[in-house]
PDB file of N, CA, C and O in Angstrom:
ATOM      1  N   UNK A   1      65.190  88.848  10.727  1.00  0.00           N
ATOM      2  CA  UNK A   1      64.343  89.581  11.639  1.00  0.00           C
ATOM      3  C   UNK A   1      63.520  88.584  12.456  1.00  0.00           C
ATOM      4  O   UNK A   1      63.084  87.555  11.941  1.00  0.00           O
ATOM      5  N   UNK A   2      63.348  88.852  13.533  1.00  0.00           N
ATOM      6  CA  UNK A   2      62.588  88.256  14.428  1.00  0.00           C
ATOM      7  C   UNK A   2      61.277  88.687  14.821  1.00  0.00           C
ATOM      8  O   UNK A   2      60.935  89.870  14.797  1.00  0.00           O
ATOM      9  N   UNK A   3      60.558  87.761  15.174  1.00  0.00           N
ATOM     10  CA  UNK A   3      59.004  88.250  14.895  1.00  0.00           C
ATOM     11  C   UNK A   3      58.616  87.776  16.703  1.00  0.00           C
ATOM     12  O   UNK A   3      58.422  86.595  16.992  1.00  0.00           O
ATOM     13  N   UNK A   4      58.559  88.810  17.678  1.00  0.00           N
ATOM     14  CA  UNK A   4      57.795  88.567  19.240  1.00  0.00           C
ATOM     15  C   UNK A   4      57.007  89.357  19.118  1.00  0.00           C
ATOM     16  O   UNK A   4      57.081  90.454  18.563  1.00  0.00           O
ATOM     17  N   UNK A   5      55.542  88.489  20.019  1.00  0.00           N
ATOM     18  CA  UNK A   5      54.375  88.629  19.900  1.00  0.00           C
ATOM     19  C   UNK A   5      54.300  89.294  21.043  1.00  0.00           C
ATOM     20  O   UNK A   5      54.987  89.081  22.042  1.00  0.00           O
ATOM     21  N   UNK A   6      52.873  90.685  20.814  1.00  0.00           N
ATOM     22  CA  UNK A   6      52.888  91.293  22.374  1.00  0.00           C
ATOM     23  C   UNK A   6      52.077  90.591  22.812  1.00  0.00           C
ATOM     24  O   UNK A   6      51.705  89.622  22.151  1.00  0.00           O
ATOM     25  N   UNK A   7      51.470  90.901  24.251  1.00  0.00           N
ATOM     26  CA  UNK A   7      50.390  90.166  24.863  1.00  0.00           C
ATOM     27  C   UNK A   7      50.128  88.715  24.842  1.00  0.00           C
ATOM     28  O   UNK A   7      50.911  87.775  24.981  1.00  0.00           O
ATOM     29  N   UNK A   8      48.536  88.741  24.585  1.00  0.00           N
ATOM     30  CA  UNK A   8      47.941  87.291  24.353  1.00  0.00           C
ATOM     31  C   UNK A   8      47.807  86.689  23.009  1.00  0.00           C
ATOM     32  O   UNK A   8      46.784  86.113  22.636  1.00  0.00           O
ATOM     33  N   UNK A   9      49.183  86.883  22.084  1.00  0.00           N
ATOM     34  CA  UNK A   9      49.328  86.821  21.059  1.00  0.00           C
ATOM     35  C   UNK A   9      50.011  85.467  20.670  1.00  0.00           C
ATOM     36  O   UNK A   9      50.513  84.767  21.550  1.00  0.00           O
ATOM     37  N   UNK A  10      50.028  85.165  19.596  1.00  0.00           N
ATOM     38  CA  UNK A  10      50.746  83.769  19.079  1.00  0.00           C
ATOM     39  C   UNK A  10      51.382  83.848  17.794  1.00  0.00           C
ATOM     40  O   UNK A  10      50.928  84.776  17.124  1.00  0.00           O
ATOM     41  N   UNK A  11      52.348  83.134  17.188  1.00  0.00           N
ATOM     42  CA  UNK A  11      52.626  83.723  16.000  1.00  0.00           C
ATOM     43  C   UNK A  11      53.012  82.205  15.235  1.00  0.00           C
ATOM     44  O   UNK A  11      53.889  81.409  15.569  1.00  0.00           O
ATOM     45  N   UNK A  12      52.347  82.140  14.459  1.00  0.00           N
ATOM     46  CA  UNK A  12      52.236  80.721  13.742  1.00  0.00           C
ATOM     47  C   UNK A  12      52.664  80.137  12.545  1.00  0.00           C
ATOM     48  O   UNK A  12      51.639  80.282  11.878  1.00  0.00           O
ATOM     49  N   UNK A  13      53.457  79.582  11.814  1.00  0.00           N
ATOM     50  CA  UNK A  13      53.098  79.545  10.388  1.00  0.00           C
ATOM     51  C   UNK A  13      52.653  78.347  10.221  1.00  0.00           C
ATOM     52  O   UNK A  13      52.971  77.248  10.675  1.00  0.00           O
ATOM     53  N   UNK A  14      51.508  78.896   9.170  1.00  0.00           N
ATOM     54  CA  UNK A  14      50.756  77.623   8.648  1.00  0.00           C
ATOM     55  C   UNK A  14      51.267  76.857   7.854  1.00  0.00           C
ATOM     56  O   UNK A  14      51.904  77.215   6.863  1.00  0.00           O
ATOM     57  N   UNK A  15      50.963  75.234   8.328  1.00  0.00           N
ATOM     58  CA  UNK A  15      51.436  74.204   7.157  1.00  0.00           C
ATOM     59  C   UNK A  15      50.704  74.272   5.917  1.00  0.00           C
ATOM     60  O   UNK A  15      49.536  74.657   5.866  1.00  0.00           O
ATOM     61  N   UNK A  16      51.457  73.858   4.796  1.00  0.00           N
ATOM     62  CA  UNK A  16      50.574  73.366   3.956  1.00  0.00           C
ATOM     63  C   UNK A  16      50.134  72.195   3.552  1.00  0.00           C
ATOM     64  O   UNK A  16      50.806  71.175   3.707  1.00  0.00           O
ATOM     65  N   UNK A  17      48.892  72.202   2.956  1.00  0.00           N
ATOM     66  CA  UNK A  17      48.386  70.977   2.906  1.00  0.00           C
ATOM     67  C   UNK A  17      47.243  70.773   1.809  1.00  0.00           C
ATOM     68  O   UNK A  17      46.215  71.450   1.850  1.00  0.00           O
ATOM     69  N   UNK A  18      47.488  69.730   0.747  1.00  0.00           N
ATOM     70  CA  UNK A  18      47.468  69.237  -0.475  1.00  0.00           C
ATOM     71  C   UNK A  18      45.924  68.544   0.031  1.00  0.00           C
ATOM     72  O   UNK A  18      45.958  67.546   0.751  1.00  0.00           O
ATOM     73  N   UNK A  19      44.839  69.024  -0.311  1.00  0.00           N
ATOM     74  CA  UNK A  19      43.461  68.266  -0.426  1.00  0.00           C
ATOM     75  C   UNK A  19      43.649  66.769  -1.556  1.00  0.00           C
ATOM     76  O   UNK A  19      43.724  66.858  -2.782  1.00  0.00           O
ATOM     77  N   UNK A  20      43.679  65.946  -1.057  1.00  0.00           N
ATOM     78  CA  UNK A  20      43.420  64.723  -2.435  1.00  0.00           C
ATOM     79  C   UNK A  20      42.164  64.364  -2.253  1.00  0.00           C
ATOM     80  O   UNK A  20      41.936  64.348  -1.044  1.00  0.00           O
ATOM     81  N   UNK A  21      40.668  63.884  -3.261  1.00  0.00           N
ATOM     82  CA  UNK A  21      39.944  63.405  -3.687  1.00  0.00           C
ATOM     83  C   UNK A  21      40.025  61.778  -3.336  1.00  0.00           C
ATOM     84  O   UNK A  21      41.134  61.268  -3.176  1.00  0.00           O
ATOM     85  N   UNK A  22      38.895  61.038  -3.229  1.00  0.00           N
ATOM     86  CA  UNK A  22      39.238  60.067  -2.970  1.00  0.00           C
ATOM     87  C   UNK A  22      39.667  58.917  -4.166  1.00  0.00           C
ATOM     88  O   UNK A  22      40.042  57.759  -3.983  1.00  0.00           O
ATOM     89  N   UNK A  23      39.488  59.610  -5.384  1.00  0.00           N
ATOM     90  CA  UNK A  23      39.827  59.322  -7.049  1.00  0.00           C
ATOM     91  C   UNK A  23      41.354  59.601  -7.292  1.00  0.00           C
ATOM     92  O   UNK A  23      41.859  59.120  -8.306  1.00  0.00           O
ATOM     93  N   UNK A  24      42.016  60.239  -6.552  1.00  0.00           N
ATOM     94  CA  UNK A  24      43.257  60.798  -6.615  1.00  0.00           C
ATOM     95  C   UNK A  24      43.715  61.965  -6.899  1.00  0.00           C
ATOM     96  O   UNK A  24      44.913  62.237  -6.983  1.00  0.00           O
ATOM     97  N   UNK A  25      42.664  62.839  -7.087  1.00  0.00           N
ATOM     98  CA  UNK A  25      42.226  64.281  -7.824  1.00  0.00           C
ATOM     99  C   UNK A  25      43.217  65.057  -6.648  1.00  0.00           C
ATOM    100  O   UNK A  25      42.782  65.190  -5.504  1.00  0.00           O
ATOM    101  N   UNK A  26      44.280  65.447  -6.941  1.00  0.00           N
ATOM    102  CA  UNK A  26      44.664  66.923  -6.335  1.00  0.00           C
ATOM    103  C   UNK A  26      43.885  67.987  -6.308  1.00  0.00           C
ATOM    104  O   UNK A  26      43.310  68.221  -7.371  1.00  0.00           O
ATOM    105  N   UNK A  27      43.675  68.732  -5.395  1.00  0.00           N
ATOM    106  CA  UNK A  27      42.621  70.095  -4.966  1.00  0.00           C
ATOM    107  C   UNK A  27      43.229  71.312  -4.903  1.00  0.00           C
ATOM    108  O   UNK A  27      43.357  71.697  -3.740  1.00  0.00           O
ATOM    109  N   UNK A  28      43.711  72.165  -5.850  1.00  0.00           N
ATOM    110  CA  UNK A  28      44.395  73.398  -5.961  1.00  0.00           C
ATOM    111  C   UNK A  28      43.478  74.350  -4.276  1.00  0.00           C
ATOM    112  O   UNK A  28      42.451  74.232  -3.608  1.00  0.00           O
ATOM    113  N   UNK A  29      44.466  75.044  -4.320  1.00  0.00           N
ATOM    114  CA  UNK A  29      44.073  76.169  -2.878  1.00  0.00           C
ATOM    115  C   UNK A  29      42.964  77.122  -3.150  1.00  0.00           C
ATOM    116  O   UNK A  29      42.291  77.720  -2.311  1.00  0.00           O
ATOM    117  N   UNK A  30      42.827  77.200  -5.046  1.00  0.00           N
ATOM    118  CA  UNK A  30      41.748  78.348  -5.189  1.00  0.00           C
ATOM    119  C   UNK A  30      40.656  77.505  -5.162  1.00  0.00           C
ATOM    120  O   UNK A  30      39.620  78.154  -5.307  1.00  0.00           O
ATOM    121  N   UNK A  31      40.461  76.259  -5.028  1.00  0.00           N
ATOM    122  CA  UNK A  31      39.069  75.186  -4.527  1.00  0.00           C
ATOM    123  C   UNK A  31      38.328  76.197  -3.142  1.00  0.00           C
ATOM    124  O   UNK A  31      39.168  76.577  -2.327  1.00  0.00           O
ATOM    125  N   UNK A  32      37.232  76.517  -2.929  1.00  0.00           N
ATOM    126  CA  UNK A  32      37.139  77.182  -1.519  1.00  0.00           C
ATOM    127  C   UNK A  32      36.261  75.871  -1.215  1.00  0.00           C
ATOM    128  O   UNK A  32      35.342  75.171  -1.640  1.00  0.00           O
ATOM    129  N   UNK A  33      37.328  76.058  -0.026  1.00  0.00           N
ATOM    130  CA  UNK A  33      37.123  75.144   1.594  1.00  0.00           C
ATOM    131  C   UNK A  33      36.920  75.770   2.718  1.00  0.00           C
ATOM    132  O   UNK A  33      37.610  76.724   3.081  1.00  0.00           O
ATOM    133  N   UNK A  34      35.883  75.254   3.420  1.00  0.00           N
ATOM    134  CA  UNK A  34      35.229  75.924   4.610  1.00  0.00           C
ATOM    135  C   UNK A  34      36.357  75.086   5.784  1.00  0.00           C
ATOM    136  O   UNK A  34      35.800  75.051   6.881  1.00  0.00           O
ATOM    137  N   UNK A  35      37.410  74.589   5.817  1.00  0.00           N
ATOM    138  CA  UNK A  35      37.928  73.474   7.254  1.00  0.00           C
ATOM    139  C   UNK A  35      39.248  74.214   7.995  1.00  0.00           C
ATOM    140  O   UNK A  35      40.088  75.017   7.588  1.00  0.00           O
ATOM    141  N   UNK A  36      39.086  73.754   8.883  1.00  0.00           N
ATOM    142  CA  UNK A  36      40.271  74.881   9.669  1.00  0.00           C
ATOM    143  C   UNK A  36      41.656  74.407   9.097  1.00  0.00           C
ATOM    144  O   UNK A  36      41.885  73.508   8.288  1.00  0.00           O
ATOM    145  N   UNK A  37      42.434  75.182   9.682  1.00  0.00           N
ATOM    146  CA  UNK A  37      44.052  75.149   9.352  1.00  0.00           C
ATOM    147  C   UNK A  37      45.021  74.628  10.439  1.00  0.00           C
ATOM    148  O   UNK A  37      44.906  74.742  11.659  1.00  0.00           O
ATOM    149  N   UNK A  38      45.853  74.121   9.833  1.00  0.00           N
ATOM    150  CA  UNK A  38      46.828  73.919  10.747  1.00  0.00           C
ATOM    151  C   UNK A  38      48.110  74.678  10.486  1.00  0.00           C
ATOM    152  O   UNK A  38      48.513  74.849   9.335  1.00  0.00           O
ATOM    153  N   UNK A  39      48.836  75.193  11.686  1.00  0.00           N
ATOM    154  CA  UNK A  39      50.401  75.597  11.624  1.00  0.00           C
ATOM    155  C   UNK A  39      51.085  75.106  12.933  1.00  0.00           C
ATOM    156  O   UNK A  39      50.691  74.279  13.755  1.00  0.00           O
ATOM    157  N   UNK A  40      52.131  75.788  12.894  1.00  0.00           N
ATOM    158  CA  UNK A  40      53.262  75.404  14.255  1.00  0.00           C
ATOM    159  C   UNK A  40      53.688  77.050  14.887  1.00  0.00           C
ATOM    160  O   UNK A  40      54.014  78.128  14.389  1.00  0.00           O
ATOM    161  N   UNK A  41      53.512  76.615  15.973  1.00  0.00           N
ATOM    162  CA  UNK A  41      53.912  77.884  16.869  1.00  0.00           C
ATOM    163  C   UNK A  41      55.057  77.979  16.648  1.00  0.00           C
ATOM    164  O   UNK A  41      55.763  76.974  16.736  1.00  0.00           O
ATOM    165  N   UNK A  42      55.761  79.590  16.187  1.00  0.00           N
ATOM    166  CA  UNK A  42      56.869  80.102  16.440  1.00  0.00           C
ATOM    167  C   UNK A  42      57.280  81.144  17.661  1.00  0.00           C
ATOM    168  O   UNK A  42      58.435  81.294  18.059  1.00  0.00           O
ATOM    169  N   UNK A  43      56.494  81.613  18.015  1.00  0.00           N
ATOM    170  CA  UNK A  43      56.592  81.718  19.026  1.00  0.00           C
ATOM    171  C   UNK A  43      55.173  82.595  19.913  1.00  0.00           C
ATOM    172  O   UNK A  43      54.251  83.255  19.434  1.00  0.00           O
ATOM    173  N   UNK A  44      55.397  82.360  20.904  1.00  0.00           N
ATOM    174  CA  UNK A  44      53.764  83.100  22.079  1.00  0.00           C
ATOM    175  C   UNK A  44      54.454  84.183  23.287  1.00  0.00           C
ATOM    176  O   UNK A  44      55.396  83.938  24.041  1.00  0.00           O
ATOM    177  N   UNK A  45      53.744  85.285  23.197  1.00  0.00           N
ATOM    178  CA  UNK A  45      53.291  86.233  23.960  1.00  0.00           C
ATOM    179  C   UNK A  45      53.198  86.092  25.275  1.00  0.00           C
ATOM    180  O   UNK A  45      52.809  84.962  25.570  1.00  0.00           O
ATOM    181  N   UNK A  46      53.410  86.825  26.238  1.00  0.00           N
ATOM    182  CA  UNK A  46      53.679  87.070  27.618  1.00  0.00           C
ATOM    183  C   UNK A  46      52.291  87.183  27.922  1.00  0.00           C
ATOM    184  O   UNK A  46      52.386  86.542  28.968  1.00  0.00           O
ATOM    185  N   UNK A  47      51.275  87.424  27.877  1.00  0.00           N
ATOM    186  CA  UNK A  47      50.345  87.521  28.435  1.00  0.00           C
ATOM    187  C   UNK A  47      49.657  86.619  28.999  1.00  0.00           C
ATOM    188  O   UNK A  47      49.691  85.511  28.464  1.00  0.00           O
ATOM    189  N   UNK A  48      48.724  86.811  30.385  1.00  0.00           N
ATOM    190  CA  UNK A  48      48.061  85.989  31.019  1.00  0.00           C
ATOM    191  C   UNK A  48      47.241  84.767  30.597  1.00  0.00           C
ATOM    192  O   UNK A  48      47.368  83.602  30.974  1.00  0.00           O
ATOM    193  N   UNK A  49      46.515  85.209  29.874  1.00  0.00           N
ATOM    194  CA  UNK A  49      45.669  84.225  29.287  1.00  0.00           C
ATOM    195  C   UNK A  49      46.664  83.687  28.115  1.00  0.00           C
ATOM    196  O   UNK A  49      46.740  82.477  28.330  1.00  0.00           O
ATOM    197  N   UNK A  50      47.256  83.918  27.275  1.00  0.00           N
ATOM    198  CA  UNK A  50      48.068  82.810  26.194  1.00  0.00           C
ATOM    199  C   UNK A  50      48.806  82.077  27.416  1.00  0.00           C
ATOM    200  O   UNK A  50      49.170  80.909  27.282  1.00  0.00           O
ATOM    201  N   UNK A  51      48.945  82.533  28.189  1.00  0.00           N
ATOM    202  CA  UNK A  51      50.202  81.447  29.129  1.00  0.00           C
ATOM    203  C   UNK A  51      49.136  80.500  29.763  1.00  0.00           C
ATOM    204  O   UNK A  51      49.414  79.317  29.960  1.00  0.00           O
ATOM    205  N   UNK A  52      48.221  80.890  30.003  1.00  0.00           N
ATOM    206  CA  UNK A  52      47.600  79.961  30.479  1.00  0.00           C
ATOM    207  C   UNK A  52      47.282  78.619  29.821  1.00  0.00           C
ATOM    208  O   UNK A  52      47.157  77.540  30.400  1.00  0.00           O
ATOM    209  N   UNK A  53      47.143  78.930  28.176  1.00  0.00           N
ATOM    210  CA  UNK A  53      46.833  77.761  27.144  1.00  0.00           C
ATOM    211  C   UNK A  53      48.094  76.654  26.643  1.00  0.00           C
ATOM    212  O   UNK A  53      48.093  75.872  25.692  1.00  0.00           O
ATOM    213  N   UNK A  54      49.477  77.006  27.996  1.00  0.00           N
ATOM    214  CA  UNK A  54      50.708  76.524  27.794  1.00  0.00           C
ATOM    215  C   UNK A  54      51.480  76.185  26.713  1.00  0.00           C
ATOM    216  O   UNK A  54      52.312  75.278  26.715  1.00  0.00           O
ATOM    217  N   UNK A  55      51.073  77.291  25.287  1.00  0.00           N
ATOM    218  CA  UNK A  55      51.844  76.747  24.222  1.00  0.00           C
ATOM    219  C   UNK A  55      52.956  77.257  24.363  1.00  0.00           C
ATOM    220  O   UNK A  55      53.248  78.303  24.943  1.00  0.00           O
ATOM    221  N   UNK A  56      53.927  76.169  23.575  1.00  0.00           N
ATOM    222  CA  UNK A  56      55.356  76.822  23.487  1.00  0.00           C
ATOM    223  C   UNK A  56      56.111  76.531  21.500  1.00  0.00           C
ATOM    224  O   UNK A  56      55.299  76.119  20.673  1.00  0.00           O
ATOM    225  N   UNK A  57      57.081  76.707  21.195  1.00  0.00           N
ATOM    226  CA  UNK A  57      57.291  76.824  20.323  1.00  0.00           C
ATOM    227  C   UNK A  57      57.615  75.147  19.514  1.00  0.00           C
ATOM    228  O   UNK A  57      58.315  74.231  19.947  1.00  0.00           O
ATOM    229  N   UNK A  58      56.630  75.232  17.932  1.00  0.00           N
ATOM    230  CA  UNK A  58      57.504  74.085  17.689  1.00  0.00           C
ATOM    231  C   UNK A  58      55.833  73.084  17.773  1.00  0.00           C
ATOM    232  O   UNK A  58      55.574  72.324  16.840  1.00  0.00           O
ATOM    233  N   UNK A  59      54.810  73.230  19.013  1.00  0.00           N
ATOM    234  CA  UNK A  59      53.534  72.751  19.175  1.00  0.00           C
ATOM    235  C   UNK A  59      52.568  73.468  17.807  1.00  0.00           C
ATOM    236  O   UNK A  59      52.261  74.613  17.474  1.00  0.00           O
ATOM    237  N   UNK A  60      52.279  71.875  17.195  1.00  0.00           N
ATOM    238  CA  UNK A  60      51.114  72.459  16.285  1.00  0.00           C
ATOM    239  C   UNK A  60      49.991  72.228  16.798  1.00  0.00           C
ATOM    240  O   UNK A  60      49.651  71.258  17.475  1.00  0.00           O
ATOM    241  N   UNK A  61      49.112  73.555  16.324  1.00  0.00           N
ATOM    242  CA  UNK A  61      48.076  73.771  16.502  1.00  0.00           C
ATOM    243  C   UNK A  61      46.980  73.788  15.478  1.00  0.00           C
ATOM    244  O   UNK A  61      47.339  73.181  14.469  1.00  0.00           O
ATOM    245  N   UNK A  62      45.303  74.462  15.358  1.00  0.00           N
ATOM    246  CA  UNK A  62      44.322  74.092  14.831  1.00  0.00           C
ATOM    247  C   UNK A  62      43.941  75.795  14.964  1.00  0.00           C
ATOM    248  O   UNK A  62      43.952  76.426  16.021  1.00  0.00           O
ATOM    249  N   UNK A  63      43.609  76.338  13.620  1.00  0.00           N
ATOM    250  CA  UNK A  63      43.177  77.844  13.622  1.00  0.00           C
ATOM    251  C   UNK A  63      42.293  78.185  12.715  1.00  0.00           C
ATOM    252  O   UNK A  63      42.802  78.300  11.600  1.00  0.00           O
ATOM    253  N   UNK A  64      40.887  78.441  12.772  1.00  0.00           N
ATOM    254  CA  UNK A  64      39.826  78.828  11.727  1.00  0.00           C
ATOM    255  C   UNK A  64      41.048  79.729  10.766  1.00  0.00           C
ATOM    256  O   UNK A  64      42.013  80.489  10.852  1.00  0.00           O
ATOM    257  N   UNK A  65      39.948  78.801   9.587  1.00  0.00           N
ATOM    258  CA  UNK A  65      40.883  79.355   8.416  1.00  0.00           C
ATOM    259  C   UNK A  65      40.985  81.549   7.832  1.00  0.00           C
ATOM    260  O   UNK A  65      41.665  81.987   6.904  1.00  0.00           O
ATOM    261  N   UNK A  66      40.225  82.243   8.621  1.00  0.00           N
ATOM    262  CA  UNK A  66      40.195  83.229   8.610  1.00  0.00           C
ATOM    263  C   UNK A  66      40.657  84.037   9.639  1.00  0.00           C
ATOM    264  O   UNK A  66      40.531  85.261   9.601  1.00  0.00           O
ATOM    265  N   UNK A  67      41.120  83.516  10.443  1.00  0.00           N
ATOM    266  CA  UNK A  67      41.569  84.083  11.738  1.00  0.00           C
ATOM    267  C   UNK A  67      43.056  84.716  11.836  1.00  0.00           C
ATOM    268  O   UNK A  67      44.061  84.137  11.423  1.00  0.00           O
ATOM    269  N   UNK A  68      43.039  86.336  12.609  1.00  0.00           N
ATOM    270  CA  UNK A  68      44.195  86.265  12.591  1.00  0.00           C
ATOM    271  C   UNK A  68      44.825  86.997  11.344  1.00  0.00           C
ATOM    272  O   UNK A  68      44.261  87.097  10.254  1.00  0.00           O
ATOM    273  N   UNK A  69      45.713  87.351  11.566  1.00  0.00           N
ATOM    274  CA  UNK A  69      46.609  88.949  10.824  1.00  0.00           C
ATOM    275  C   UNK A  69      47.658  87.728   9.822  1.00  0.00           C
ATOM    276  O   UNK A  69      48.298  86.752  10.213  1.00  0.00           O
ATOM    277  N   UNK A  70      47.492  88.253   8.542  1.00  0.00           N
ATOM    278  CA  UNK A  70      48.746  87.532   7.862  1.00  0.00           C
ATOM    279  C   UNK A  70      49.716  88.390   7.637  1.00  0.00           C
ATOM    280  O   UNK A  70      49.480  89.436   7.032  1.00  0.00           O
ATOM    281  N   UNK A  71      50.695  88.146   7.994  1.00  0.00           N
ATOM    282  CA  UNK A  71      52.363  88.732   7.855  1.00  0.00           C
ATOM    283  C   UNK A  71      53.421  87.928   7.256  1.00  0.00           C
ATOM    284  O   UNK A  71      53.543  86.731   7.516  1.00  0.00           O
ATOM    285  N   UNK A  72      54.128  88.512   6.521  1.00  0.00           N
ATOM    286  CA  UNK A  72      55.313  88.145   5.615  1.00  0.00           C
ATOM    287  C   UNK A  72      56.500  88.819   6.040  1.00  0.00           C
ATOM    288  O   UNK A  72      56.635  90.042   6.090  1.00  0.00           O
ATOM    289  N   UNK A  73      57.548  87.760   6.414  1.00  0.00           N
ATOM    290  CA  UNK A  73      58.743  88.704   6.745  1.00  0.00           C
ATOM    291  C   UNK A  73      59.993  87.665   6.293  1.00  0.00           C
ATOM    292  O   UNK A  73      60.088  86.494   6.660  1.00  0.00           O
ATOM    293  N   UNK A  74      60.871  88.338   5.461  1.00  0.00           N
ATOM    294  CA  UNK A  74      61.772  87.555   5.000  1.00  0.00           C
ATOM    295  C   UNK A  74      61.464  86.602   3.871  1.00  0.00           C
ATOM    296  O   UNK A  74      62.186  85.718   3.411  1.00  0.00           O
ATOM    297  N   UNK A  75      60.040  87.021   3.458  1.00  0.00           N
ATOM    298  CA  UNK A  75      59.409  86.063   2.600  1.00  0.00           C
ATOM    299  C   UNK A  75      58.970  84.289   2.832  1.00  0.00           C
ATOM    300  O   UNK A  75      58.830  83.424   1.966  1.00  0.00           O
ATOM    301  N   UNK A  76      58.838  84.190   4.260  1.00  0.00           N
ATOM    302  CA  UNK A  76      58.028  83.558   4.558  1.00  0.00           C
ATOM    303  C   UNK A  76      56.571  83.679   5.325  1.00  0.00           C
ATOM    304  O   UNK A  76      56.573  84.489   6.252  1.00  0.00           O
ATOM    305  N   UNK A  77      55.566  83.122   5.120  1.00  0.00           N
ATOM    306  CA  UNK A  77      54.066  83.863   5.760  1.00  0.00           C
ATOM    307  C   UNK A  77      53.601  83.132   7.170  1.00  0.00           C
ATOM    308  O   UNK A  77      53.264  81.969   7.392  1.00  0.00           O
ATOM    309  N   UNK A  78      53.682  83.923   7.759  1.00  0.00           N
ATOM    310  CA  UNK A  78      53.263  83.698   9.058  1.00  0.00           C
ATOM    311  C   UNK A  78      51.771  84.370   9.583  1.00  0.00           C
ATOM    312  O   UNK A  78      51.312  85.449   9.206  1.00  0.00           O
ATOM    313  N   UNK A  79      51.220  83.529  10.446  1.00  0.00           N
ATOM    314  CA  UNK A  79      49.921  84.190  10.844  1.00  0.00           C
ATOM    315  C   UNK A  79      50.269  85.023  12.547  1.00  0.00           C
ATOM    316  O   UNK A  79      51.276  84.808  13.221  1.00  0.00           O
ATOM    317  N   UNK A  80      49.498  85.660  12.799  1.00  0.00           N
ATOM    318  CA  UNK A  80      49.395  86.539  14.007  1.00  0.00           C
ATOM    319  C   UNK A  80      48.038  86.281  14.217  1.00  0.00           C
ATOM    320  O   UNK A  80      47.064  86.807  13.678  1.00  0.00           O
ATOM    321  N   UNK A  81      48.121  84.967  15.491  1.00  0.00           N
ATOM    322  CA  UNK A  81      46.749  84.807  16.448  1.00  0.00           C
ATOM    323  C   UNK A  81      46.361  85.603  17.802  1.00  0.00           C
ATOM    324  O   UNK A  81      47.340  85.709  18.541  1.00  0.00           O
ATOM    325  N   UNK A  82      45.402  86.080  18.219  1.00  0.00           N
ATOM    326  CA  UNK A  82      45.003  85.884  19.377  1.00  0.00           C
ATOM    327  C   UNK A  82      44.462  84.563  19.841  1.00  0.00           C
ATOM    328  O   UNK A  82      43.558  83.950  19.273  1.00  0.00           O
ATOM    329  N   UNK A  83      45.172  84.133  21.053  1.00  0.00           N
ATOM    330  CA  UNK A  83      44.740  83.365  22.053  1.00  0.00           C
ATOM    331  C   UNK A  83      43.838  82.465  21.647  1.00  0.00           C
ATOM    332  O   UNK A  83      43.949  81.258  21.436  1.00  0.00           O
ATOM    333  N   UNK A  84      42.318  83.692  21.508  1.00  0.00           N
ATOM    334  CA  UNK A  84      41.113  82.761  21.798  1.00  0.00           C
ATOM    335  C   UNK A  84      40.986  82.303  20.152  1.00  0.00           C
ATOM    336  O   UNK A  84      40.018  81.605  19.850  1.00  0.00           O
ATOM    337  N   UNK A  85      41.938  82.687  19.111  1.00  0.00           N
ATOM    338  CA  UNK A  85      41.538  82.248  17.708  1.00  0.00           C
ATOM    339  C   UNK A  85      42.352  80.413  18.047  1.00  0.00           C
ATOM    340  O   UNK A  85      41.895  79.420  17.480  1.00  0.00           O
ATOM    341  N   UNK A  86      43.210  80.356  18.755  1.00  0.00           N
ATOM    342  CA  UNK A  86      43.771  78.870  18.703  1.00  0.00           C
ATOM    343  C   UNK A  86      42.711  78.357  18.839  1.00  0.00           C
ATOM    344  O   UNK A  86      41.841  79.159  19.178  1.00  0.00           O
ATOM    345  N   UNK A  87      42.279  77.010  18.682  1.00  0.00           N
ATOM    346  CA  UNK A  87      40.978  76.215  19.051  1.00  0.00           C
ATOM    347  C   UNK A  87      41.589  74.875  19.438  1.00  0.00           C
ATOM    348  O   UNK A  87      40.751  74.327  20.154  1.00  0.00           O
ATOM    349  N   UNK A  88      42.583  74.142  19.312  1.00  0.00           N
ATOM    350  CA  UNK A  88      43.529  73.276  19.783  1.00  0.00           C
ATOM    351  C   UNK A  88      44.400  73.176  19.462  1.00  0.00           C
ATOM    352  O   UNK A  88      44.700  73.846  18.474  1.00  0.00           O
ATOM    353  N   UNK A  89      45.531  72.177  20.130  1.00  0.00           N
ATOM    354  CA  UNK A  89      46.869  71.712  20.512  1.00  0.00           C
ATOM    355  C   UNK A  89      46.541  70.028  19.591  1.00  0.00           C
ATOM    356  O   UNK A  89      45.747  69.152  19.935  1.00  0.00           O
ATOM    357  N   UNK A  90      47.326  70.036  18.561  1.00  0.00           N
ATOM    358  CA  UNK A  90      47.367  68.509  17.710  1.00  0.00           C
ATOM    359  C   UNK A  90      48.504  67.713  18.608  1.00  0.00           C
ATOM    360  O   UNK A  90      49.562  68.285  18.872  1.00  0.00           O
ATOM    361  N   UNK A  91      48.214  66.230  19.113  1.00  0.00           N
ATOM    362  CA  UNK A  91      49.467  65.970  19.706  1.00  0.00           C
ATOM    363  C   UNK A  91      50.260  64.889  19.042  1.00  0.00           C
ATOM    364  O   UNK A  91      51.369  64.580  19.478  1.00  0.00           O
TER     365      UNK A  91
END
């Protein structure tokens, strides 16, 4: 199944990513962390304003860690952004 975004929408999945300590301490996910997230665009929405922020698929990006609709399809988890939840383009 394929997942297109309406509007000023984005559709992302987040990477994961292993907190280490500077002792070597691995940081399980149930640690709560206040720091944003990163994923990779799968794909963006027709709308005016997302086109304007020129992402295309494949570009990772930077997304407050609460932002945004979580969806599972095929049993992988993908997020559903608006626009103004992106906050940057990692290059």
């Amino acid at each position: 199944m394929n997942l297109k975004p309406l509007g000023d929408r984005v559709i992302v999945k987040p990477l994961e990513e292993e907190e280490v300590t500077a002792s070597g301490i691995v940081l399980p996910d149930t640690v709560e962390k206040e720091k944003k997230e990163q994923g990779e665009v799968v794909s963006v929405g027709t709308g005016e304003k997302v086109s304007k922020l020129g992402l295309k698929a494949g570009d990772k990006v930077l997304f407050g860690k609460y932002s945004g609709e979580d969806v599972t399809v095929d049993d992988v988890e993908y997020k559903v952004l608006k626009d103004e939840d992106v906050l940057a383009v990692i290059e």
